[in-house]
C-alpha positions in Angstrom: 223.2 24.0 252.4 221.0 23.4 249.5 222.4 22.6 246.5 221.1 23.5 243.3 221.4 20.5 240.9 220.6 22.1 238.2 223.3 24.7 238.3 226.2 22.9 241.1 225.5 26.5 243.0 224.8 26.6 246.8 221.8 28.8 247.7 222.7 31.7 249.8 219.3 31.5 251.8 220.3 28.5 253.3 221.7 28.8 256.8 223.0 25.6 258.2 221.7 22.7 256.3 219.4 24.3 254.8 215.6 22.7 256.5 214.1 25.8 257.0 214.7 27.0 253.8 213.4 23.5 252.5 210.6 23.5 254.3 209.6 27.1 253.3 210.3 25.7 249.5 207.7 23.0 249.8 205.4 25.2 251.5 205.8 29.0 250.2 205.9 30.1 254.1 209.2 32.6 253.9 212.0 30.7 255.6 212.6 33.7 258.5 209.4 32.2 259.9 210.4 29.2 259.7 213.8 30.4 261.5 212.1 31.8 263.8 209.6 29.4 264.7 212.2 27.1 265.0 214.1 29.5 267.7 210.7 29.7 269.5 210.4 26.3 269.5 214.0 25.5 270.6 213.6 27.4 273.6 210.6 25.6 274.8 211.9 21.6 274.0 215.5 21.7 272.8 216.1 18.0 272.3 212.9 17.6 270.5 213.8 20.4 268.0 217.5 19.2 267.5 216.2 15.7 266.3 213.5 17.3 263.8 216.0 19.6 262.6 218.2 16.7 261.7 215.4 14.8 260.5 214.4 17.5 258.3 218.2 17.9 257.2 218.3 14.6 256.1 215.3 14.3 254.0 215.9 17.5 252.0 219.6 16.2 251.8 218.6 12.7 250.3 214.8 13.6 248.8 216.5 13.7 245.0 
């Protein structure tokens, strides 16, 4: 989830760790596109879009 740290409260857009929803943050692209794209992707290459996920996860996790 993505965590405020201004105000200790977790954002309700955030699904599961919260890297669509970061990257539609950095990019102003809403994050149900990003969802979604990341569905469309998942279906084609699995493996590859579990280890960006994560990757993704872990840089908006640690970025601050």
């Amino acid at each position: 989830m993505i965590r405020d740290y201004n105000s200790n409260q977790v954002s309700s857009r955030s699904m599961l760790l919260g890297t669509c929803a970061g990257l539609a943050q950095s990019s102003g692209i809403p994050a149900p596109a990003f969802r979604i794209g990341a569905i469309v992707v998942a279906c084609l290459w699995f493996k590859l879009t579990i280890l960006a996920y994560c990757v993704g996860a872990l840089y908006y996790r640690f970025r601050r």
